[in-house]
Structures are given as C-alpha cells and as structure tokens.
C-alpha positions as CSV (number, residue, x, y, z in Angstrom):
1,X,-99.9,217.3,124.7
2,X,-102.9,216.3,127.0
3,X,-106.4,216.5,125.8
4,X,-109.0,219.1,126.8
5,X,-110.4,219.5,130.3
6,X,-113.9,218.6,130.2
7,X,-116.2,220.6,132.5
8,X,-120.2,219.4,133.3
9,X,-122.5,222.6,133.3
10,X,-125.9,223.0,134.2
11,X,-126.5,226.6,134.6
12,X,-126.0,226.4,138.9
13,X,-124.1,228.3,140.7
14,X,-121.9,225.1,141.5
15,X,-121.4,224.7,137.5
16,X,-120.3,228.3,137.5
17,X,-117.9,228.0,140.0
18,X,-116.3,224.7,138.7
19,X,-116.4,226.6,135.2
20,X,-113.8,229.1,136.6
21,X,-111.9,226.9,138.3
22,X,-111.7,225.1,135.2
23,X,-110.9,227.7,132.9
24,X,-108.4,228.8,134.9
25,X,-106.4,225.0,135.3
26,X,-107.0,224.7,131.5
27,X,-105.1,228.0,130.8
28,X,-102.4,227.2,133.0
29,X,-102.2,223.6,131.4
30,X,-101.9,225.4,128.0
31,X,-105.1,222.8,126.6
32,X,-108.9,223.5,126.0
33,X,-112.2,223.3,127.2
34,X,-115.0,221.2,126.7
35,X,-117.7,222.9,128.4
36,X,-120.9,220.1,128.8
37,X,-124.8,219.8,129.2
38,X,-125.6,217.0,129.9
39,X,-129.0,215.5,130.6
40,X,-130.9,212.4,131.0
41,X,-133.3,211.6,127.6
42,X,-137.2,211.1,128.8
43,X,-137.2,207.4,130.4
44,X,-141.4,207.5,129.0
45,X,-142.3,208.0,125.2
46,X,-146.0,209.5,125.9
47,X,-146.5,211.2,122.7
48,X,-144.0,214.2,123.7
49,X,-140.2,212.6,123.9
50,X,-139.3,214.0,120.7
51,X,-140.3,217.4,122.0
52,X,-138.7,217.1,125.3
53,X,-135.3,215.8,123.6
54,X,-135.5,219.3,121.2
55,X,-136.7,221.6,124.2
56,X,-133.7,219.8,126.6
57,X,-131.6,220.6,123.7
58,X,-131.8,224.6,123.1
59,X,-131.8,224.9,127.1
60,X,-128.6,223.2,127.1
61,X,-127.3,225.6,123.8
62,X,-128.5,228.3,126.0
63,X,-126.9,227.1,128.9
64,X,-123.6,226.8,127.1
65,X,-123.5,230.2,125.1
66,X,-124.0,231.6,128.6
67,X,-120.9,229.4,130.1
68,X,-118.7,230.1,127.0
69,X,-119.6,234.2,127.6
70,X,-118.6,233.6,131.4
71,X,-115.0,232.4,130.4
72,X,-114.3,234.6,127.6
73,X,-111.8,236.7,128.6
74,X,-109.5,234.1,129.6
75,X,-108.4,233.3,126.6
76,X,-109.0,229.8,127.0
77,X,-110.2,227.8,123.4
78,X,-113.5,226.8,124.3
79,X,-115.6,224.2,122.6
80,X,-119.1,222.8,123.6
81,X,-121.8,219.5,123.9
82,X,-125.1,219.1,124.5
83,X,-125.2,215.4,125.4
84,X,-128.8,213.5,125.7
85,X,-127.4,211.0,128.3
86,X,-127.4,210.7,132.0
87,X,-124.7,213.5,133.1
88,X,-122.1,211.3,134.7
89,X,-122.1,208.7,131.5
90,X,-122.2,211.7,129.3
91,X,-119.2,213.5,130.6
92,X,-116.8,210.1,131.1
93,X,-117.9,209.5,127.5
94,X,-116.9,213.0,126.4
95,X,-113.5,212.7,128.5
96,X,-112.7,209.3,127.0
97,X,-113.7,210.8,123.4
98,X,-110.6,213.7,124.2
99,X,-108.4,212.1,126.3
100,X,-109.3,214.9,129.1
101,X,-106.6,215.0,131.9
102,X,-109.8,215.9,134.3
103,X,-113.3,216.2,134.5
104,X,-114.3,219.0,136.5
105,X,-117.5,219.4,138.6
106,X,-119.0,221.5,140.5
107,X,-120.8,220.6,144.0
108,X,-122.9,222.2,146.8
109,X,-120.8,219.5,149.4
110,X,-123.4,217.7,149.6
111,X,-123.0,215.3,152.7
112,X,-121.6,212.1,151.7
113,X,-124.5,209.8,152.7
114,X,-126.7,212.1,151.1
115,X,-124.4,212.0,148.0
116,X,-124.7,208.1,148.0
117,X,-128.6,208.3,148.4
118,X,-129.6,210.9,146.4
119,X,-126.8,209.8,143.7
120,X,-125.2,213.1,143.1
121,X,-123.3,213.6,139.8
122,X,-119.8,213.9,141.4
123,X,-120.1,211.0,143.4
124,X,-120.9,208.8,140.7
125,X,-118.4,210.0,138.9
126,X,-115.5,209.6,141.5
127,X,-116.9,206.1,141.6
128,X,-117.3,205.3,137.8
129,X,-114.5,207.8,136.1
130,X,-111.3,206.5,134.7
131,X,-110.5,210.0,134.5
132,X,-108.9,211.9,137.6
133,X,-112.1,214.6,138.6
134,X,-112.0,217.6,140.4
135,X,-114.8,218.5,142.4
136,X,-115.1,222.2,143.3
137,X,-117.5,223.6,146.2
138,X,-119.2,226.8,146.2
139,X,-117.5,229.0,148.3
140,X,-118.5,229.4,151.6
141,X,-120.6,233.3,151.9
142,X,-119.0,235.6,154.6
C-alpha cells in the first residue's frame, strides 16, 4: 500500500483548494493525509527567535485544526505537522519520511518567470521533489 498524500497548507485560499483536491485523491487512493505548515525558522536571533519559533508554531496548530475541520466529512484519516523549515524542504522531507505517492500544492498560477524570480513553493518543488507533485490552481471566478 502507498504511503499518505502529503498536502502543504498555509491557511490561503490556494491551500484550501489543494486541500480538497487532495482529500478527495487520498480517499479515492484508499491512503491518508498528511496535512503540513510549514515555515521558515527566523534567519536573525535578536533576542526574540525563541518567541517567533513558539508564536510560528500555534499559528500553524491553528492553521491545521482549521484544515483538518475543512476535510472532515470525507472520511479521509487525517494526520498533521507543523514543520520549522523552509516549506518546500519541509514538505519533501515529510513525503520522504511516509513514502507519499504525491505532494500536493496549491497555487495562484503564478506566471512562470515570476515563479522562478520570486521562488514560489511549487516551483521549487517541481524542481527539487523526488516525489511526483500536484499543483492545483484556484479556480477561475465567473
């Protein structure tokens, strides 16, 4: 049996939408989800990191209880990480630690030279993931 699908969410609208997608691939696969926070520990200890690390941390909790209310009536077993690591690292390292068939993102489609300027999360992590990831836009409004 594959591992669990391992989804990156940050609250967004994006991250919402990839969470349904991927809720609704990991039912059909019959596996579970890893729903992830991810963020980057502060690059400057002024006095404050320790504080930043704890404050980044319940956000993230937060952000997840939220995410795992979103998806609860699919039925799908849902599990959850706050990681303290850049968000593309943290969610390879996450898929690697589960054996996750795919990493799921979301995206606003960026433009792709603004992707590779900016450094957008799922273009790093088509470029650095062994894992196959799925990319989901927001749907277009009518």
């Amino acid at each position: 049996m594959a591992g669990e699908l391992v989804v990156g969410y940050d609250g967004l609208e994006c991250a919402q939408t990839a969470l349904r997608v991927a809720a609704g691939l990991a039912k059909s696969m019959e596996v579970g989800l890893i729903i992830v926070f991810a963020a980057e520990p502060p690059q400057l200890n002024l006095g404050g990191a320790g504080d930043q690390r704890r404050l980044l941390a319940e956000r993230g909790a937060e952000l997840l209880d939220e995410a795992a209310a979103l998806i609860a009536e699919s039925g799908v077993e849902v599990s959850q990480r706050v990681v303290d690591e850049k968000p593309e690292h943290a969610l390879i390292t996450v898929a690697d630690e589960c054996h996750a068939p795919i990493i799921v993102v979301g995206t606003y489609s960026e433009r792709p030279l603004a992707a590779a300027l900016v450094g957008s999360t799922p273009h790093k992590l088509l470029h650095l993931s062994n894992h196959p990831v799925l990319v989901v836009p927001v749907p277009d409004e009518e």
